[in-house]
DSSP file (Angstrom, degrees, kcal/mol; ACC not computed):
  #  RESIDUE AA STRUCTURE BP1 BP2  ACC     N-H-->O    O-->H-N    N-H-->O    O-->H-N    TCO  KAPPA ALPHA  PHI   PSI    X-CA   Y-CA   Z-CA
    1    1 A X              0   0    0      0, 0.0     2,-0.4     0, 0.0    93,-0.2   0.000 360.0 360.0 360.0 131.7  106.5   11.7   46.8
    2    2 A X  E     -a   94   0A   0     91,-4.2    93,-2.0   110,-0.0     2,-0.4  -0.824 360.0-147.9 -96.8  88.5  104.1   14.7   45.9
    3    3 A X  E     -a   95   0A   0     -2,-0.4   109,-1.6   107,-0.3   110,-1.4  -0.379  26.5-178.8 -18.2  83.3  101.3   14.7   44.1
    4    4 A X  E     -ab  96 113A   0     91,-3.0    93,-1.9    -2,-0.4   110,-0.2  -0.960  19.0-156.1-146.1 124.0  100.9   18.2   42.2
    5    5 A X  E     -ab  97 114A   0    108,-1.9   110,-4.8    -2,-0.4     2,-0.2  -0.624  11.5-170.3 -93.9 144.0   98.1   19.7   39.9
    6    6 A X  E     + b   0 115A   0     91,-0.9     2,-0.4   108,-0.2   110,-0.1  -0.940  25.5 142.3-150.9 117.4   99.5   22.2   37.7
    7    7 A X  E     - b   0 116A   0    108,-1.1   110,-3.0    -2,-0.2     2,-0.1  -0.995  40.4-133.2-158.0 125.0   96.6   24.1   35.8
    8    8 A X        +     0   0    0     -2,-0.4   110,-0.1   108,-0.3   108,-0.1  -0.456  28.6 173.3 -48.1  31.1   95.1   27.5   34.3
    9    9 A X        -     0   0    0      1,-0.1   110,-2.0    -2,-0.1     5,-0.3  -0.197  24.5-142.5 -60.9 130.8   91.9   28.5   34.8
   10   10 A X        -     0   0    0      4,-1.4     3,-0.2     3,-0.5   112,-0.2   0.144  48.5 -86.0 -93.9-146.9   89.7   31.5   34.1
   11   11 A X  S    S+     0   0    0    110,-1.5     2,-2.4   108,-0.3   111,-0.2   0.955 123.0  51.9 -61.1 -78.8   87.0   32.7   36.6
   12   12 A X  S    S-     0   0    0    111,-0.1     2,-1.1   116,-0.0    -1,-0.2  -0.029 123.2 -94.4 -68.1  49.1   84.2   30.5   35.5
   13   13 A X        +     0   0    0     -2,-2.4    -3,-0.5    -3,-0.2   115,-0.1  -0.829  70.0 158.5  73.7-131.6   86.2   27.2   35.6
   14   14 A X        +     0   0    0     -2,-1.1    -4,-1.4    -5,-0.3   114,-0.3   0.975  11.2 156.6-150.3 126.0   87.2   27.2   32.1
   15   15 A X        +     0   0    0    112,-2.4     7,-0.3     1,-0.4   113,-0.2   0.567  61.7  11.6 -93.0 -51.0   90.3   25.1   31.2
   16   16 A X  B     -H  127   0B   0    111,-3.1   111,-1.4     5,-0.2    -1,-0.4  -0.788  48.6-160.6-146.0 161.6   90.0   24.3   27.5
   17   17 A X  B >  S-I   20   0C   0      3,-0.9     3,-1.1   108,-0.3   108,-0.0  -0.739  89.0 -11.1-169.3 136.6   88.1   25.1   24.3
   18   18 A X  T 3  S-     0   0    0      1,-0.3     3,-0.1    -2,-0.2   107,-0.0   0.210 128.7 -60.9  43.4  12.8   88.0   22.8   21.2
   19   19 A X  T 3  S+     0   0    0      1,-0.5    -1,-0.3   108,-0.1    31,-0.1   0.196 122.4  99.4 101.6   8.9   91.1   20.7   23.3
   20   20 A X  B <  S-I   17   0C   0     -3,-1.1    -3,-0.9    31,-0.0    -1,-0.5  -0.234  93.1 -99.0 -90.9-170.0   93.2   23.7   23.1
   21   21 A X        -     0   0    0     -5,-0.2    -5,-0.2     2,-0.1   104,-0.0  -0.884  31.3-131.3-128.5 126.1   93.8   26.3   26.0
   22   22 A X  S    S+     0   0    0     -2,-0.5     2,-0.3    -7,-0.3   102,-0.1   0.248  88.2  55.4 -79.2   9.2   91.2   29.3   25.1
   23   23 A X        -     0   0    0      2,-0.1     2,-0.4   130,-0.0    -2,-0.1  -0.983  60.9-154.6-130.6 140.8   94.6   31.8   25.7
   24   24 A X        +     0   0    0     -2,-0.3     2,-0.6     4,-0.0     3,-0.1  -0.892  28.6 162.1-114.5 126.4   98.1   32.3   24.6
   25   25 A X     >  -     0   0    0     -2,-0.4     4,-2.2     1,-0.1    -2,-0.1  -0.939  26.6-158.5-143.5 102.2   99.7   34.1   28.1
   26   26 A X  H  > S+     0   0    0     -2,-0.6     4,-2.4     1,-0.2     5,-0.3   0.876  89.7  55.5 -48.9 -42.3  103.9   33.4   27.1
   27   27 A X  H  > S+     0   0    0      1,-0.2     4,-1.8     2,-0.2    -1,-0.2   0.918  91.4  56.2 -89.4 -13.3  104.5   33.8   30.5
   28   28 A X  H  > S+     0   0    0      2,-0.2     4,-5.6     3,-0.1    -1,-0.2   0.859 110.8  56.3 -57.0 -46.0  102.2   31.4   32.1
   29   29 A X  H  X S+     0   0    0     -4,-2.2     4,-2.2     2,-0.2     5,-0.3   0.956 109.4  46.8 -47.6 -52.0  104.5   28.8   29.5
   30   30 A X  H  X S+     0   0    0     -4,-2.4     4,-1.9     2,-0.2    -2,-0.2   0.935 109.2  45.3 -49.1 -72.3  107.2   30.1   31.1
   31   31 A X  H  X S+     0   0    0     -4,-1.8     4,-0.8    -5,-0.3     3,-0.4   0.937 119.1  48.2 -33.2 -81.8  105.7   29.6   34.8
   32   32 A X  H >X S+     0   0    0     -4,-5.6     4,-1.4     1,-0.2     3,-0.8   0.828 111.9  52.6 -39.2 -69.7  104.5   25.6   33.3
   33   33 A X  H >X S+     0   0    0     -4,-2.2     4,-2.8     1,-0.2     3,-1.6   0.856 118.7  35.1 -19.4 -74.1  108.3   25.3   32.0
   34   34 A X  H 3< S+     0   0    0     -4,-1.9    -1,-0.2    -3,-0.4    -2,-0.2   0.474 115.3  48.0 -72.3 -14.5  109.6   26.2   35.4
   35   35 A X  H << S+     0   0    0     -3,-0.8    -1,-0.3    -4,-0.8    -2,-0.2   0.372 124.7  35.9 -49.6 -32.0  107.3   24.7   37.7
   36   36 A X  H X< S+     0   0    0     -3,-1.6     3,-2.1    -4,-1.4    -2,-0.2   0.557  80.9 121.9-111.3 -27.7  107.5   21.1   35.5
   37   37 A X  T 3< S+     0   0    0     -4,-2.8    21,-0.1    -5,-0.5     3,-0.1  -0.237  87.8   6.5 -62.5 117.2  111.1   21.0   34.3
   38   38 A X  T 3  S+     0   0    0      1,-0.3    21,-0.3    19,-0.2    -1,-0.2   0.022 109.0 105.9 117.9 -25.6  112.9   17.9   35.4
   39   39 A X  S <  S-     0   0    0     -3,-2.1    -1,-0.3     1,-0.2    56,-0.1  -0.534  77.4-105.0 -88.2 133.2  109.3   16.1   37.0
   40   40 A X  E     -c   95   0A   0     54,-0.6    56,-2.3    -2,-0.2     2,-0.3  -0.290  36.5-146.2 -56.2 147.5  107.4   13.3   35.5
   41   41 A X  E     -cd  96  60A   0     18,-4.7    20,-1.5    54,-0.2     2,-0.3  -0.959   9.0-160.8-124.5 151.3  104.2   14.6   33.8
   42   42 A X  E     +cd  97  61A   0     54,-2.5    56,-2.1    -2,-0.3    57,-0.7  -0.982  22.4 168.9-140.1 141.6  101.1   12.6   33.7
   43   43 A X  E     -cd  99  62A   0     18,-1.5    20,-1.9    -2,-0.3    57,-0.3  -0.996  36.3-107.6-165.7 144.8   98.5   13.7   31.0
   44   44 A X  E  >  - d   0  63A   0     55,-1.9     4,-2.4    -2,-0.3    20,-0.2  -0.351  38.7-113.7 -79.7 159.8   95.2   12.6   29.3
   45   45 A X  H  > S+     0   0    0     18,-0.7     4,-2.5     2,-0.3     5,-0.1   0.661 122.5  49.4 -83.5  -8.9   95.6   11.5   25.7
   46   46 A X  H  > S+     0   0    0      2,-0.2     4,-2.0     3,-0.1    -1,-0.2   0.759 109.3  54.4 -99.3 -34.9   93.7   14.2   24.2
   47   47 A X  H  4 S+     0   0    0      2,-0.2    -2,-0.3     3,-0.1     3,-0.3   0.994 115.3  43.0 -72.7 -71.1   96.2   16.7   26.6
   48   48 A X  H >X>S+     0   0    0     -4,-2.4     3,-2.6     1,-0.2     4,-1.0   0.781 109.1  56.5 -58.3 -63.0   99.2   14.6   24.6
   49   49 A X  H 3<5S+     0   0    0     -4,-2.5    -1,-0.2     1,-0.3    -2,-0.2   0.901 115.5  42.8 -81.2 -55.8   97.1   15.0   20.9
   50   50 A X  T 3<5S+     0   0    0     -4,-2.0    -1,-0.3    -3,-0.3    -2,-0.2   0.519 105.9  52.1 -85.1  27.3   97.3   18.9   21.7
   51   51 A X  T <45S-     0   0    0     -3,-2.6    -2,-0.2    -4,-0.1    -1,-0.2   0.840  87.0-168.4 -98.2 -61.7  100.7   19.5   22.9
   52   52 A X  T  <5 +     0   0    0     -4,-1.0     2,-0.5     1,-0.1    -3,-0.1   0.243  62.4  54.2 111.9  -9.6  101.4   17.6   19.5
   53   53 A X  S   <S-     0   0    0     -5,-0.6     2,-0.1    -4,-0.1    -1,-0.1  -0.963  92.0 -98.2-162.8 135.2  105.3   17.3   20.8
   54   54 A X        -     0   0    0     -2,-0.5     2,-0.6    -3,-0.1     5,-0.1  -0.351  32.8-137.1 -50.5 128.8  107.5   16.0   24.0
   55   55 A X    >   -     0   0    0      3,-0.2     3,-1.4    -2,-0.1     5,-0.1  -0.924  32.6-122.9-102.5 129.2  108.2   18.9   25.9
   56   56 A X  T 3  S+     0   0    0     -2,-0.6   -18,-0.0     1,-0.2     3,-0.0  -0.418  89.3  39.8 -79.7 154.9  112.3   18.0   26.6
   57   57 A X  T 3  S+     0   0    0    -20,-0.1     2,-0.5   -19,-0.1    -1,-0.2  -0.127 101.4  71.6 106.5 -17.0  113.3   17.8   30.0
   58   58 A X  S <  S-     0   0    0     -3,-1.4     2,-0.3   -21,-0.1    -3,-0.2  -0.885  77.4-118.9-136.5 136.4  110.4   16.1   31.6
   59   59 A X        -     0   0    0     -2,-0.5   -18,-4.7   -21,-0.3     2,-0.5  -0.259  32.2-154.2 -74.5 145.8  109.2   12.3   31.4
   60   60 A X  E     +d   41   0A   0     13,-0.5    15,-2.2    -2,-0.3     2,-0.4  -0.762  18.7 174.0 -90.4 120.5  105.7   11.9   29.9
   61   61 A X  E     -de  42  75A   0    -20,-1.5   -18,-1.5    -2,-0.5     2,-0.3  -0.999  18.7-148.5-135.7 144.9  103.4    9.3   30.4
   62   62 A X  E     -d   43   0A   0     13,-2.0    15,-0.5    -2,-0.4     2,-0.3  -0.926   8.4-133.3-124.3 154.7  100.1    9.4   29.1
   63   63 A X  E     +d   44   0A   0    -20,-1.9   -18,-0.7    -2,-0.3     2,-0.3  -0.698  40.9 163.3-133.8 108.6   96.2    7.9   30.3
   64   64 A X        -     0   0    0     13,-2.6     5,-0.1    -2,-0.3    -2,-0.1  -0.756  49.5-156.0-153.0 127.0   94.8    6.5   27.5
   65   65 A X  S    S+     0   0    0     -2,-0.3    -1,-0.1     2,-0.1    13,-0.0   0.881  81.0  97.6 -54.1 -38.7   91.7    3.9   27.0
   66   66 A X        -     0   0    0      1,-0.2    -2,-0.1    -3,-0.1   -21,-0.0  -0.105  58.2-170.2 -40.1 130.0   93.7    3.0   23.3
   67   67 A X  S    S+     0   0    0      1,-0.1    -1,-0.2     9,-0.0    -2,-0.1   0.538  92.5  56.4 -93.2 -19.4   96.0   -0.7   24.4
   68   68 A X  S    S+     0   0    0      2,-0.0    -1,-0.1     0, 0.0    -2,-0.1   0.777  79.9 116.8 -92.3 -15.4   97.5    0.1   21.0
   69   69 A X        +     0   0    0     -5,-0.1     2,-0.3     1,-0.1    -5,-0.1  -0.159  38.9 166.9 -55.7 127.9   98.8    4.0   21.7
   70   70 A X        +     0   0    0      5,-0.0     2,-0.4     6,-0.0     5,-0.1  -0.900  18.4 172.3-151.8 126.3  102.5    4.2   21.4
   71   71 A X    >   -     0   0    0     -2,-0.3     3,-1.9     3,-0.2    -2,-0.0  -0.892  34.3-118.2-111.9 136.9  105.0    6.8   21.2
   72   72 A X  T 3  S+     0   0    0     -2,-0.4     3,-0.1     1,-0.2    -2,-0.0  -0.582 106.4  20.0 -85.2 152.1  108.6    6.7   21.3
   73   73 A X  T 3  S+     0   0    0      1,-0.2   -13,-0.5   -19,-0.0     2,-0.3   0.159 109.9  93.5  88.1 -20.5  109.7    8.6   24.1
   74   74 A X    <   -     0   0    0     -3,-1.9     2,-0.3   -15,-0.1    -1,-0.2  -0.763  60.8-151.1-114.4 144.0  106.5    8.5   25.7
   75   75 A X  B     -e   61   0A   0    -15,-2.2   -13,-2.0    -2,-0.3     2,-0.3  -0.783  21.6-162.2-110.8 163.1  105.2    5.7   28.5
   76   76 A X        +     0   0    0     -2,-0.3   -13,-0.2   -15,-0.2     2,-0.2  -0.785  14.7 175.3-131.0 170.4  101.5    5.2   28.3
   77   77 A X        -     0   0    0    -15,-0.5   -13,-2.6    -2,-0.3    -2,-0.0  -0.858  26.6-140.3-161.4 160.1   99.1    3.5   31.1
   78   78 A X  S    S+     0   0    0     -2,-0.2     2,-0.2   -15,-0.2     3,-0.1  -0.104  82.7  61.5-115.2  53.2   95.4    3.3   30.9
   79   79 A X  S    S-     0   0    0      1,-0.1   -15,-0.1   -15,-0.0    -2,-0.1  -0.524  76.4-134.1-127.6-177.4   95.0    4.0   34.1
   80   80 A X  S  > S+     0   0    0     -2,-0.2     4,-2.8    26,-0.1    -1,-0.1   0.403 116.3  50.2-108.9 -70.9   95.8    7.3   36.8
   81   81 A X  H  > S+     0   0    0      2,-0.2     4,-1.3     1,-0.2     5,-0.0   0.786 107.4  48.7  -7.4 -68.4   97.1    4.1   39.3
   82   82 A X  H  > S+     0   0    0      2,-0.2     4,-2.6     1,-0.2     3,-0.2   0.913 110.6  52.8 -62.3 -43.0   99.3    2.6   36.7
   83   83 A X  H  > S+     0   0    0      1,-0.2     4,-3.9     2,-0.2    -2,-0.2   0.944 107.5  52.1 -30.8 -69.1  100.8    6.2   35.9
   84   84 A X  H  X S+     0   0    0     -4,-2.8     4,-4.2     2,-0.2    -1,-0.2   0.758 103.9  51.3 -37.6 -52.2  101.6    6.6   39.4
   85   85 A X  H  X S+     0   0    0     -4,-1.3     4,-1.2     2,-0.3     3,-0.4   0.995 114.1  50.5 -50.5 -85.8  103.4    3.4   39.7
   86   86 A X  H  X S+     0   0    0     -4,-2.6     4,-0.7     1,-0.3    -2,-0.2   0.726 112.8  49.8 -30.0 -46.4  105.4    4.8   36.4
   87   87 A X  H >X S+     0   0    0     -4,-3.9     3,-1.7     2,-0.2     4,-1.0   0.951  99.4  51.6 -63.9 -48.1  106.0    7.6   37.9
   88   88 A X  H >< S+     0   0    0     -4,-4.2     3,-0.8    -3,-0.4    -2,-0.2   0.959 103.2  69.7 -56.5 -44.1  107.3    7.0   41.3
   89   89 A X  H 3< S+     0   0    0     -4,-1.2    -1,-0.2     1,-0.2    -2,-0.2   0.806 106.0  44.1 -13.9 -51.0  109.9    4.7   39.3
   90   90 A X  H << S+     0   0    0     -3,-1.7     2,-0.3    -4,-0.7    -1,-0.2   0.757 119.8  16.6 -93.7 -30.6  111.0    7.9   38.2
   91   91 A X    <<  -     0   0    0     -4,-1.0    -1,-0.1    -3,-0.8   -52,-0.0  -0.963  41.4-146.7 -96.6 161.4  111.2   10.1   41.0
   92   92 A X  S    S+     0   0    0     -2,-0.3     3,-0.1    -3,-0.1    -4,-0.1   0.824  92.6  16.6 -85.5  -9.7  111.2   10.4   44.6
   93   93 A X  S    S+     0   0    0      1,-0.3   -91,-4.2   -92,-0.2     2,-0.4   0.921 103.6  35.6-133.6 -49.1  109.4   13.8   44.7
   94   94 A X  E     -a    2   0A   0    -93,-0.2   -54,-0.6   -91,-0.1     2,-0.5  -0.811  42.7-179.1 -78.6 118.1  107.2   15.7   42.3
   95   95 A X  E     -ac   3  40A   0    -93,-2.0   -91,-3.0    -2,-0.4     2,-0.4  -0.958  23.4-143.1-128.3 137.0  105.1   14.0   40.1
   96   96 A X  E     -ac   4  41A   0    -56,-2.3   -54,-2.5    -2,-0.5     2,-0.5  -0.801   9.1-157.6-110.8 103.2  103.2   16.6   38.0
   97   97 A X  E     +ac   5  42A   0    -93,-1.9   -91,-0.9    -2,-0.4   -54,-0.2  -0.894  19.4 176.6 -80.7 114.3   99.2   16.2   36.8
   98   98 A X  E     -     0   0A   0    -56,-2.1     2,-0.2     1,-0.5   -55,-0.2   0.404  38.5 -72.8-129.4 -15.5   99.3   18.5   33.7
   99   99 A X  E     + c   0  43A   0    -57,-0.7   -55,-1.9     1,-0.1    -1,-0.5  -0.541  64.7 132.2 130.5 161.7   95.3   18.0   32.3
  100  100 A X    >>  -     0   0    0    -57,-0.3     4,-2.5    -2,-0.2     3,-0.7   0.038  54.0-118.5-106.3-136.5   93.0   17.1   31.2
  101  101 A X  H 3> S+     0   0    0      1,-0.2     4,-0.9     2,-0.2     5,-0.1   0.711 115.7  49.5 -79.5   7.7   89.7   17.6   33.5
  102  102 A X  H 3> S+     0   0    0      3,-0.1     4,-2.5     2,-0.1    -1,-0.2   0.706 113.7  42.6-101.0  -8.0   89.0   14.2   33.8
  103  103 A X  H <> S+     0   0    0     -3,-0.7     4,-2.2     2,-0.2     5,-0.3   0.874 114.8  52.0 -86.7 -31.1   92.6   13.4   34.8
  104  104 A X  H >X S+     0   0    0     -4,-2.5     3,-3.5     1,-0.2     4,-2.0   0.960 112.6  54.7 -53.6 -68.4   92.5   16.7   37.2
  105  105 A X  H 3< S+     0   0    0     -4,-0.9     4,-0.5     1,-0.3     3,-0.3   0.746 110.8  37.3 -21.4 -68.5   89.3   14.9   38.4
  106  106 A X  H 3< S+     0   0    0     -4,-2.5    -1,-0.3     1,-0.2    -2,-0.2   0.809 121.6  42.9 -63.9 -17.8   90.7   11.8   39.2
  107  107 A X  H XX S+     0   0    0     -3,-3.5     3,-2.3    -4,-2.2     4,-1.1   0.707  89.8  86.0 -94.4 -17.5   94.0   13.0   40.6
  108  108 A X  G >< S+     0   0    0     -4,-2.0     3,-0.7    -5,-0.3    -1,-0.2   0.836  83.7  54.8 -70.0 -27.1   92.6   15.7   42.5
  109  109 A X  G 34 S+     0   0    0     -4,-0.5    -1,-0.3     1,-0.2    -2,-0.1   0.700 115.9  43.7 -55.7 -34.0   91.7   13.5   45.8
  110  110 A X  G <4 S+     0   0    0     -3,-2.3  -107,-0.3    -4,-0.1    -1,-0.2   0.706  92.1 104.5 -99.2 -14.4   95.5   12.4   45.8
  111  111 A X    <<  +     0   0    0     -4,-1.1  -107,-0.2    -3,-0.7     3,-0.1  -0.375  39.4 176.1 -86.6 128.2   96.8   15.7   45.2
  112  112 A X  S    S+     0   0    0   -109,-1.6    50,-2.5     1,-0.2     2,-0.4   0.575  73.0  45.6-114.0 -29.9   98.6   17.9   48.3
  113  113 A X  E     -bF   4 161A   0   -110,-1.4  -108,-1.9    48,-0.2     2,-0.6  -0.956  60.1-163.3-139.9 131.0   99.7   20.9   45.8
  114  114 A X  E     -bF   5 160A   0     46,-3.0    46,-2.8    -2,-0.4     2,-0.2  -0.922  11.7-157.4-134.2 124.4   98.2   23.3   42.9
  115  115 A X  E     +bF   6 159A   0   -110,-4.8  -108,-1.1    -2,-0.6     2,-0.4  -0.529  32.8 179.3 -69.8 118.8  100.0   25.3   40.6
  116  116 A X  E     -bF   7 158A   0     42,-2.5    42,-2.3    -2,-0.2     2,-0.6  -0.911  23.5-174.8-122.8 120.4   97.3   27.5   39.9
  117  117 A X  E     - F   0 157A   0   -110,-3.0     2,-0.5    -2,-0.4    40,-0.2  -0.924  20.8-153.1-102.7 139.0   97.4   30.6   37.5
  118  118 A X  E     - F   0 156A   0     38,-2.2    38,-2.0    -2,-0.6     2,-0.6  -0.872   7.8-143.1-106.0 135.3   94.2   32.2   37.8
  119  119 A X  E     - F   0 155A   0   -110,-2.0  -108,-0.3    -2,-0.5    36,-0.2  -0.890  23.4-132.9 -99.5 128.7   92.8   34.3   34.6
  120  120 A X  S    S+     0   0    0     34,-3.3     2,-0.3    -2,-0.6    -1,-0.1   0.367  79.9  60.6 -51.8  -2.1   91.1   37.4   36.4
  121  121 A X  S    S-     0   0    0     33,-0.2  -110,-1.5     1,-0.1    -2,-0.2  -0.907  87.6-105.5-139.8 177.0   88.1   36.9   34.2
  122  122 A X        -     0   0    0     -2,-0.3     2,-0.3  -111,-0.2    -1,-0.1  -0.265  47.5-172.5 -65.3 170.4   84.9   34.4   32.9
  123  123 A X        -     0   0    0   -113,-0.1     2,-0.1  -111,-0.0  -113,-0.1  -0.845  31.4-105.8-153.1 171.4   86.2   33.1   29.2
  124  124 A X        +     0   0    0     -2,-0.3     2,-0.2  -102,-0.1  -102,-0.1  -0.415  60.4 139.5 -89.9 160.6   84.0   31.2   27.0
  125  125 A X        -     0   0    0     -2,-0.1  -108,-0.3  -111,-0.0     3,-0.1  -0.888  50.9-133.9 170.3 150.8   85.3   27.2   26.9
  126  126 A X  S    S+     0   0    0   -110,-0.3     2,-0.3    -2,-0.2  -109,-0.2   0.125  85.4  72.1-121.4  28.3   83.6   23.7   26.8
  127  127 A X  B     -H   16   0B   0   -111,-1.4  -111,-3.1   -26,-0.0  -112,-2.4  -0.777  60.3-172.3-171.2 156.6   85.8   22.3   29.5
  128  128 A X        -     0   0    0     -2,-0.3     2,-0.2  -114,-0.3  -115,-0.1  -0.513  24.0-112.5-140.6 142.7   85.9   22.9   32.6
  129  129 A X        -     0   0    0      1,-0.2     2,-0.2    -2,-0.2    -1,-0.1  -0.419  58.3-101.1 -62.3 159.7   88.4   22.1   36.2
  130  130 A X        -     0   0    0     -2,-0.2     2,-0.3     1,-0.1    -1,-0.2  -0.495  34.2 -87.3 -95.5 148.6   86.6   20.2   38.1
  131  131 A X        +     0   0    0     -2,-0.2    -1,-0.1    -3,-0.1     2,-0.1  -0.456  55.2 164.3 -55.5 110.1   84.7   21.2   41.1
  132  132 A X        -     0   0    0     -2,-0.3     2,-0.8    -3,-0.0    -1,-0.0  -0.289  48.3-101.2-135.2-139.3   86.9   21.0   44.3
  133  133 A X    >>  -     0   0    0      1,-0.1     3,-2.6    -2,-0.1     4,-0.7  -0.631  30.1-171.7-141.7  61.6   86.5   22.5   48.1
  134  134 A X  T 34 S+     0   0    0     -2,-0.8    -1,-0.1     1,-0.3     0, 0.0   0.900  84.0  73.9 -32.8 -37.4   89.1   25.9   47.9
  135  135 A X  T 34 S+     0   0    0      1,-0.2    -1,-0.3     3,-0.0    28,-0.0   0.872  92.8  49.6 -57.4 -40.2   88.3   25.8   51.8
  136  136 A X  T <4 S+     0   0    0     -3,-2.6    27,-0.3    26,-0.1    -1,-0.2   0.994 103.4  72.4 -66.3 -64.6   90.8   22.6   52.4
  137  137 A X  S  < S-     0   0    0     -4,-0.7     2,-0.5    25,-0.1    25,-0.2   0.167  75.0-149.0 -95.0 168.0   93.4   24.1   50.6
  138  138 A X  E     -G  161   0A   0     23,-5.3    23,-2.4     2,-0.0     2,-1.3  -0.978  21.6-121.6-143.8 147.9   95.6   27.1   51.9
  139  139 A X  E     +G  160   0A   0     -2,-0.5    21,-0.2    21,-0.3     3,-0.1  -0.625  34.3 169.9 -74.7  74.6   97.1   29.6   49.9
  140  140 A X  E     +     0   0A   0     -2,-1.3     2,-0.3    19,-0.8    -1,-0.2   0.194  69.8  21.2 -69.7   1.2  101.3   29.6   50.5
  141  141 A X  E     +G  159   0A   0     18,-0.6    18,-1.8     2,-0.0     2,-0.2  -0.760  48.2 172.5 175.8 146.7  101.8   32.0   47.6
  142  142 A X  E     -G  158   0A   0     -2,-0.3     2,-0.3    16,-0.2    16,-0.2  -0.854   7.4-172.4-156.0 117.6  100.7   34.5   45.1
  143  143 A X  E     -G  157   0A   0     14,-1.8    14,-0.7    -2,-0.2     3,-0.2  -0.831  45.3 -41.4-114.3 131.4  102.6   36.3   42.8
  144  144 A X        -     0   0    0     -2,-0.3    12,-0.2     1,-0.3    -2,-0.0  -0.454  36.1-104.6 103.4-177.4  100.7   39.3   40.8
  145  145 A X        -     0   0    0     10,-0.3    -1,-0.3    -2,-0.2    11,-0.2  -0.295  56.5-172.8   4.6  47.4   98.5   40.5   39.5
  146  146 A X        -     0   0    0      9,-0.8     9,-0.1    -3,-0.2    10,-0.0   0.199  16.5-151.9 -49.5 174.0   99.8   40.4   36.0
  147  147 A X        -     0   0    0      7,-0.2     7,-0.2     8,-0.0     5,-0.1  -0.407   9.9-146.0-141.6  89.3   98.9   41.7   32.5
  148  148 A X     >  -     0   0    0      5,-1.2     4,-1.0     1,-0.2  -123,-0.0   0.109  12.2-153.3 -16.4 122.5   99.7   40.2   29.3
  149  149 A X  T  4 S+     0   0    0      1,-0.1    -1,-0.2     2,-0.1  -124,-0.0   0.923  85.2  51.3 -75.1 -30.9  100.2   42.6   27.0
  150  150 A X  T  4 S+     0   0    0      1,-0.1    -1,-0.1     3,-0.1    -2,-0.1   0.598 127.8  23.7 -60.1 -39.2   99.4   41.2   23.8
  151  151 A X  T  4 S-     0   0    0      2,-0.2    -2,-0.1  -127,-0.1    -1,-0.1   0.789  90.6-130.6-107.8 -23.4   95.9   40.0   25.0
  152  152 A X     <  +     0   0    0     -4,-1.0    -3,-0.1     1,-0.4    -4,-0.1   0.111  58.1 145.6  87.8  -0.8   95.2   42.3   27.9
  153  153 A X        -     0   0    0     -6,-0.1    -5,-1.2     1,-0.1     2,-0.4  -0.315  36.3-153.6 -89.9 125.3   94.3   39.1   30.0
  154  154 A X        +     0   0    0     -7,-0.2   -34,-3.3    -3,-0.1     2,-0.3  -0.924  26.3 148.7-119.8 150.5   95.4   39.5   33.6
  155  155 A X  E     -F  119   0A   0     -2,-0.4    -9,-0.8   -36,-0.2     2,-0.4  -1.000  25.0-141.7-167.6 148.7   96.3   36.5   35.9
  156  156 A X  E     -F  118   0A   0    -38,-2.0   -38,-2.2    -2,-0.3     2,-0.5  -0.961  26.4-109.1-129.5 145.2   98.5   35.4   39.0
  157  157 A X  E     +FG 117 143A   0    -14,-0.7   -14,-1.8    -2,-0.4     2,-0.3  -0.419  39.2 177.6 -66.1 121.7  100.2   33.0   39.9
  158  158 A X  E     -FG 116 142A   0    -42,-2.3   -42,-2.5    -2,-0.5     2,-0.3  -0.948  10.6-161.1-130.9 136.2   98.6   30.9   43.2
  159  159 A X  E     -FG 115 141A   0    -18,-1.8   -19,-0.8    -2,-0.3   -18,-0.6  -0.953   8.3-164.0-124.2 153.3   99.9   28.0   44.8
  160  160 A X  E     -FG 114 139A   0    -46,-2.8   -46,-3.0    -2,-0.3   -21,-0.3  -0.813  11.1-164.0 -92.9 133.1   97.8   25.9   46.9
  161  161 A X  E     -FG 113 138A   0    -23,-2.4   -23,-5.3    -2,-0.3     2,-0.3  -0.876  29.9-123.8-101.0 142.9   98.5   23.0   49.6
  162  162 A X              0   0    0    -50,-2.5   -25,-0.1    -2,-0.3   -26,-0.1  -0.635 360.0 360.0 -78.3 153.7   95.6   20.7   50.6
  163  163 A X              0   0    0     -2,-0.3    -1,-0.1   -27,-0.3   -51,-0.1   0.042 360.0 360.0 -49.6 360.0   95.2   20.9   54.6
């Protein structure tokens, strides 16, 4: 079983603004679609509150301090630990960390692989990926440069394996 962060970032760190994603890049959705499809996803409750909706095809369980959150369709744990558990039930190989930073945070220590798209510039945001040690990990792929058209925002696609 694989541990795998799967995550958008600009330059400066920037994840999120106001619990949203501070960009709309369609094809980075695409890239998340296809990178996710089929994999258990594990996500902070406040990452559930702004997706707003199951994304079909992959199961969700979500980290939340609440004992009373429940969703149909959805497994909950309050825990990263408990998740896990839930997840390996469900597969033998990818299990997919999807945000937010305090779940990146915790997961990132356990983590072997990150879907990264990097956006080529700072953007403004009040949260943040977490600080981690790019020197352990090594770079197995990069696709891009791209450029949105709609936004002008250019970004590629990186993934990383820890060492």
């Amino acid at each position: 079983m694989t541990l795998s962060l799967i995550v958008a970032m600009a330059e400066n760190g920037v994840i999120g603004s106001d619990d949203a994603l501070p960009w709309h890049i369609p094809d980075d959705l695409k890239h998340f679609k296809l990178i996710t499809m089929g994999k258990p996803i594990i996500m902070g409750r406040r990452t559930w509150d702004s997706l707003g909706r199951i994304l079909p095809g992959r199961p969700h369980i979500v980290l939340s301090r609440d004992p009373n959150f429940a969703v149909d369709g959805v497994s909950s744990a309050n825990s990263l630990e408990d998740a896990l558990i839930i997840a390996e039930g469900l597969t033998e190989h990818e299990i997919m960390i999807i945000g937010g930073a305090e779940i990146y945070r915790a997961a990132l220590r356990y983590a072997k692989c990150i879907y990264l798209t990097e956006i080529h510039r700072p953007i403004p945001g009040d949260t943040f990926f977490p600080q981690f040690n790019r020197d352990a990990w090594t770079e197995i792929e990069r696709q891009g440069p791209f450029q949105d058209e709609k936004s002008g925002l250019t970004y590629s696609f990186v993934t990383l394996l820890q060492d």
